[in-house]
Residue, then its C-alpha position, 0 to 999 in steps of 0.5 A: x242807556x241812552x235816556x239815562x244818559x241824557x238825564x245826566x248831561x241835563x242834570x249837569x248842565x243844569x246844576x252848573x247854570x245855577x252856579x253861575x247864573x243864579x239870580x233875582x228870579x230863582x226860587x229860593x228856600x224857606x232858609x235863605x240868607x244861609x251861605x249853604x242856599x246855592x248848594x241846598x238849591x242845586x241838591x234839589x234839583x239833582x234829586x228832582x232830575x233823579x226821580x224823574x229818571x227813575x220814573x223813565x226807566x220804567x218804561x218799557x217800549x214795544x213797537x209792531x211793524x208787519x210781521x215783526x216786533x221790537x221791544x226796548x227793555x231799559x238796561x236797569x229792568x234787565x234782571x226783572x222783565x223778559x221778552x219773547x217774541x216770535x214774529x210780531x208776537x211778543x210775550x212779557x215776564x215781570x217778576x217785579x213785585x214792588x214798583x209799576x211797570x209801564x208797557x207802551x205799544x205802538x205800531x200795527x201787525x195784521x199776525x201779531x199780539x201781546x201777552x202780559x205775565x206779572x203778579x203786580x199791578x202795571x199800566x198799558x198805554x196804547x199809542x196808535x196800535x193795530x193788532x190782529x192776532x192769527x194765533x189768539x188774542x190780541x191783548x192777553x193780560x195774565x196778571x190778577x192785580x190792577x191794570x191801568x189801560x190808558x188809550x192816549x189822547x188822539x190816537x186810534x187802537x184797533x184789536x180783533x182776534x183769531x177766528x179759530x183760537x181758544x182765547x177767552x176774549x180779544x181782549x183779556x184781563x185775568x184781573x182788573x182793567x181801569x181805562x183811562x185817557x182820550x183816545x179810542x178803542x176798537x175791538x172784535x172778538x172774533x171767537x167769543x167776548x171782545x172784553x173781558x176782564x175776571x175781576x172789575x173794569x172801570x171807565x174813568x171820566x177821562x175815557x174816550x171811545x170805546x167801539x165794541x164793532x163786533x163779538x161772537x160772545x158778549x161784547x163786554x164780559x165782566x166778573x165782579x162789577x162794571x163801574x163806569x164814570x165817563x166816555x162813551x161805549x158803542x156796541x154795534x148789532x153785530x154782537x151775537x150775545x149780550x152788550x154788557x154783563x156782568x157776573x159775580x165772583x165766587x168761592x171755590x164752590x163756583x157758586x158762593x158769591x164771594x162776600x169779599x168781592x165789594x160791588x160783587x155783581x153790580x153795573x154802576x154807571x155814574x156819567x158818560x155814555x152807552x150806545x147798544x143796539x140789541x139785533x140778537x135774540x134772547x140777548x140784552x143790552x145790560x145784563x147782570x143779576x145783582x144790583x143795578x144803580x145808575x145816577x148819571x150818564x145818556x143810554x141809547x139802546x135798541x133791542x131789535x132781537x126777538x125775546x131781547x131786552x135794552x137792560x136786564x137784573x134778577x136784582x134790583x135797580x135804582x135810577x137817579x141823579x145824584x153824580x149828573x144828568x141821567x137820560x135813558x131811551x130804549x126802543x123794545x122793536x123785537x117779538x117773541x122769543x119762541x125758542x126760550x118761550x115756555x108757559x110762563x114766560x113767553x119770553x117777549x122783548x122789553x125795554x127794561x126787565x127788573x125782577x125785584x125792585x125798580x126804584x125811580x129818585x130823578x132822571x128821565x127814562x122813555x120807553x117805546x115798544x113797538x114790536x109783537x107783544x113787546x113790553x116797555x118795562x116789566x118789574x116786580x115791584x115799582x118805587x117811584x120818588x121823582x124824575x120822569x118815566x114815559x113808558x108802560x109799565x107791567x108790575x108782578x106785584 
């Protein structure tokens, strides 16, 4: 293997210039003065050398270009890791349960995609990809355990998916996703979701862009809880369902939330930003039927859709600013809804709709409602400790 290789001749050379040249400026052990410091120096640095090729040969490179598709497995991960590829469709088994795997995909192909079998948790790093898939998803992740997505700083990573598969999403993940990184990502669900993960999807504070540019289904789809720490989220109008929504895990039922799920069902937004713009009607812009808690971060939302609404909960929703600055702005543009409307709800567009309790401690949250009998925030029962609220508010109770 042509890194191992060079790891070794590095290492070599190394040890061999430490023979020879060591001097004042060398760092020294705490035991010095013992006749054996040159060969306890040296044995560190071989070992440092070794980890170090360790950690690279678990790196598994995977480059698109056109119509094709290379995939550079190193030769000591061989017996555990399998590629199939078919075109510029490439399929992974990792049979590896003990030690992380890195798979880093670069390239572009207009008919290519990824599809990822593992039982451990793994990092996906994406350096400059462009897929569009003619056969399914783009990245279809079918691992139930942790998945570290990180979009390298300075590049651009575009996805969209096939118009007339049976994908679940463009891009998929069977377990959870924790992004990570400074560069950007562009999605399109063509079929139905552009995200969706069956367990949490975390944005980390170091997350750059994420541009949802268009979703037949949600842009964002998530099961058990959508925790996000920093970057920015963009979801365009081209959306034909809701922005962000969550749903809870259950049991075998289907209907029991599972109670060992933590944050089962919950949008938890500590900093960054969210940009949505609502166009479809009887849609919203943040959608779950749990808790809702945000203590940071800037929302610029639209629901211009009839009967849509910037963010909605069953739950409850607390608005503070314990982890920074939290600035909400919403503008309720739609009318009526006369589909879903019935007698008791007419089913009017809203910038904020909380059916328990909507609990103010800090922050800033300014409501417009311009379109036909729109509301700016309607709750069923209102708690407010500090921050500031520029809305008109409707309370069930």
């Amino acid at each position: 293997m042509k890194k191992l290789h060079f790891w070794l001749l590095a290492t070599l050379f190394t040890a061999s210039f430490a023979v020879v040249g060591c001097g004042d400026d060398e760092v020294t052990p705490s035991n010095s003065g013992s006749e054996n410091n040159t060969e306890t120096k040296d044995t560190t640095t071989t070992d440092t050398t070794t980890i170090d090729t360790v950690a690279n040969a678990r790196l598994v490179s995977i480059t698109y270009n056109g119509t094709s598709a290379t995939v550079d497995i190193p030769t000591d991960l061989a017996g555990e890791i399998t590629a199939e590829v078919n075109g510029a469709h490439v399929v992974i088994t990792n049979t590896n349960e003990t030690d992380e795997t890195e798979f880093q995909l670069t390239g572009s192909s207009t008919n290519g995609s990824f599809t990822y079998n593992g039982t451990y948790k793994s990092t996906l790093s994406l350096n400059g990809l462009s897929l569009q898939s003619q056969q399914g998803a783009a990245l279809n992740i079918l691992c139930g355990k942790r998945i570290a997505v990180i979009l390298e700083d300075s590049t651009t990573n575009t996805l969209s998916d096939y118009a007339a598969g049976d994908q679940k999403a463009c891009f998929y993940c069977k377990g959870h996703v924790e992004f990570e990184g400074g560069g950007t990502l562009n999605v399109t669900g063509n079929l139905t979701h552009a995200i969706k993960t069956k367990e949490y999807m975390q944005l980390k504070k170091s997350t750059g862009v994420i541009n949802i540019l268009g979703a037949a289904g949600d842009a964002i789809h998530v099961g058990q809880y959508y925790l996000q720490s920093g970057g920015t989220v963009n979801i365009t109008s081209t959306t034909q369902a809701d922005g962000i929504q969550v749903e809870v895990t259950t049991l075998d039922d289907d209907i029991t939330p599972d109670p060992d799920d933590e944050n089962n069902g919950q949008v938890i937004i500590n900093g960054g930003n969210i940009n949505i713009e609502v166009a479809h009607e009887d849609c919203e812009g943040i959608k779950c039927d749990s808790l809702i808690t945000i203590q940071g971060g800037t929302f610029n939302i639209t629901a211009s859709g009839n009967g849509s609404r910037g963010i909605q909960t069953d739950g409850n929703m607390v608005v503070g600013e314990e982890s920074g600055k939290t600035s909400i702005t919403i503008a309720a543009k739609g009318g009526l809804c006369t589909a879903a409307a019935d007698a008791d709800d007419p089913h009017r567009c809203m910038g904020i709709k909380v059916d328990g309790n909507l609990t103010v401690n800090a922050g800033t949250i300014t409501v417009t409602n311009t379109g036909t009998k729109s509301r700016g925030i309607r709750v069923g029962t209102y708690t407010k400790n500090g921050g500031t609220v520029n809305a008109t508010i409707k309370k069930d109770a």
